[in-house]
N, C-alpha and C positions, 0 to 999 in steps of 0.2 A: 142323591139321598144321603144325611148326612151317616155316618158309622159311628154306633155309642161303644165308648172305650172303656175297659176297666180301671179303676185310677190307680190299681195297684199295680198297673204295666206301665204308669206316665216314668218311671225313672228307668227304660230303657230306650224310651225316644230319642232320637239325637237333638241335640242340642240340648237336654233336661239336666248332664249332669256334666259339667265344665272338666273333671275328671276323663284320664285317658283309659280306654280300654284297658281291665286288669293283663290281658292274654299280648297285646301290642308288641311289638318287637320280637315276642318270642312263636308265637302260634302262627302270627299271620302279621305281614307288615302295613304302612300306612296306607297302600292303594287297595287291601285286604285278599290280598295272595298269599299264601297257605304258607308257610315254610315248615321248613324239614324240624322235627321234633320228636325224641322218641315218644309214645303215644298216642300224639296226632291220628286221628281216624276221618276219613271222606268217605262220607255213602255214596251212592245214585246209583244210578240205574245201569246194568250191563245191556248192549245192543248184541241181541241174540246173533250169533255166528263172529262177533268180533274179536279182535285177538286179544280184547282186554278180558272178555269172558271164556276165551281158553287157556288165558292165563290163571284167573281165579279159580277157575276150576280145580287145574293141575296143581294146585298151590293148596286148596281143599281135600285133594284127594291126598296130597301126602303127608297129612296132618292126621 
C-alpha cells in the first residue's frame, strides 16, 4: 500500500539535499554515533530495575 507524503518533508529525505548534515562532525559522526557535546540530549526508555535507572534517579533526586 503505497504512503502519501507531505512535500513539505521531501527536503529531509536522504538523497534530496546533496548538502551534508548541519549537526555532522559535531553532534554525531558519519556512521551516526552520538558524540560527546555539551548539550547533546538522548531520550529512551529506562528498564525498570536497571542500573541506568538507579542512576537517573539518584541523579534526579539531588537536583
Amino acid at each position: 500500500m503505497p504512503v502519501s507524503i507531505k512535500p513539505s518533508l521531501s527536503g529531509f529525505f536522504a538523497g534530496s539535499n546533496p548538502a551534508p548534515p548541519l549537526h555532522l562532525g559535531t553532534r554525531y559522526d558519519t556512521a551516526g554515533n552520538f558524540l560527546f557535546e555539551p548539550g547533546n540530549t538522548v531520550v529512551c526508555h529506562l528498564a525498570g530495575g536497571a542500573a541506568s535507572e538507579a542512576a537517573v534517579i539518584d541523579v534526579r533526586e539531588q537536583m
